[in-house]
C-alpha positions as CSV (number, residue, x, y, z in Angstrom):
1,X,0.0,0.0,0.0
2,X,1.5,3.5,-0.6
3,X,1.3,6.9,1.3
4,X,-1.4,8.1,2.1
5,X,-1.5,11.8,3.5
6,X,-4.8,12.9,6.2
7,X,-4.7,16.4,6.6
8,X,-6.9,17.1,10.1
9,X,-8.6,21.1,10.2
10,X,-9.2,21.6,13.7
11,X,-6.7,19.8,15.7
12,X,-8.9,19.9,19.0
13,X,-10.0,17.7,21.2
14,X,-11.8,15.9,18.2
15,X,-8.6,15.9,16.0
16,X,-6.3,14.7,18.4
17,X,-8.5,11.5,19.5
18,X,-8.6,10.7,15.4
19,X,-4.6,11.1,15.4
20,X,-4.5,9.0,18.5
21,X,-6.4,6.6,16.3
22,X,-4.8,6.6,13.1
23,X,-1.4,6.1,14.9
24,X,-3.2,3.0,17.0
25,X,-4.0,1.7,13.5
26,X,-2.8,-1.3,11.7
27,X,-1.9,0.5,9.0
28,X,-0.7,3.6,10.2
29,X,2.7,2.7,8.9
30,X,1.1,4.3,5.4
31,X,-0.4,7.4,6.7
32,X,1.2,11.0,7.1
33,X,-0.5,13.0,9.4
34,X,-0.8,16.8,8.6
35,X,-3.0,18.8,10.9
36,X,-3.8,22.4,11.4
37,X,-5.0,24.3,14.4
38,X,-6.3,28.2,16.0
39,X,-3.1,28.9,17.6
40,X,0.8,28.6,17.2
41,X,1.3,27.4,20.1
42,X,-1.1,24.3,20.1
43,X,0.4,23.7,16.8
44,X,3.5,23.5,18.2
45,X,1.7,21.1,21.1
46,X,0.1,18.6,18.7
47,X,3.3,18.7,16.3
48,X,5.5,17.6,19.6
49,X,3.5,15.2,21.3
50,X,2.7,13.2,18.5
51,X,4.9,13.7,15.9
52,X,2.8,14.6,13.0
53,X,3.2,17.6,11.0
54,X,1.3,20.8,12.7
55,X,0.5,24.5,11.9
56,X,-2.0,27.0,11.5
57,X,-2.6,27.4,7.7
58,X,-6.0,25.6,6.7
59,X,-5.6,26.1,3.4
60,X,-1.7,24.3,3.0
61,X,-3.0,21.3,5.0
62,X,-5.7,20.8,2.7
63,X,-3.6,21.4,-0.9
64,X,-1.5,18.2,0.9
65,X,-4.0,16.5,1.8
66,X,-5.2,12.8,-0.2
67,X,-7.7,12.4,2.6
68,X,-9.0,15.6,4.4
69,X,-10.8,15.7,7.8
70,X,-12.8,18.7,8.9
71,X,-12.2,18.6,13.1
72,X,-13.7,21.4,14.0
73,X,-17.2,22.7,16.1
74,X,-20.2,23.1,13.7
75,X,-20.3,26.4,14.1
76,X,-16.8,26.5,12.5
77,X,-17.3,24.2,9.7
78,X,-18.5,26.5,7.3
79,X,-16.2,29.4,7.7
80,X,-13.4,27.0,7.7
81,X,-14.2,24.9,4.3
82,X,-15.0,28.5,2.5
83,X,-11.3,29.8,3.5
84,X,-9.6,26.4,2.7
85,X,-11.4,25.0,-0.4
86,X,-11.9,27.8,-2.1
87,X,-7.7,28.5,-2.1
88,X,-7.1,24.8,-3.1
């Protein structure tokens, strides 16, 4: 199986349980994690405690992303998809 890259917007509480996951997988050996997230500094959180690639820019995670994930509150959803798709 090749590479596949999941790119997580929202990298909450609801984003790190589904990176906890993928990396529990069996075949998390073929996944690269990309996530995105509000602030720098949880960025720089998620990126250290679980080794996946972090940042704040919506719209990079998602032009690297085979498989994207929208994390985020439903109040958030919409605002966050217009910003990101519409640059990809």
């Amino acid at each position: 199986m090749s590479m596949i890259t999941v790119g997580i917007l929202g990298v909450g509480t609801m984003g790190e349980a589904l990176i906890k996951g993928i990396q529990a997988s069996a075949f998390s050996e073929q996944v690269k994690i990309s996530g995105s997230t509000r602030s720098r500094e949880s960025a720089e959180s998620v990126a250290k405690a679980y080794g996946v690639s972090c940042g704040t820019d919506n719209v990079k995670v998602a032009k690297q992303a085979d498989l994207l994930i929208l994390a985020v509150k439903p109040k958030q959803a919409e605002a966050v998809l217009k910003l990101a798709l519409k640059r990809v």
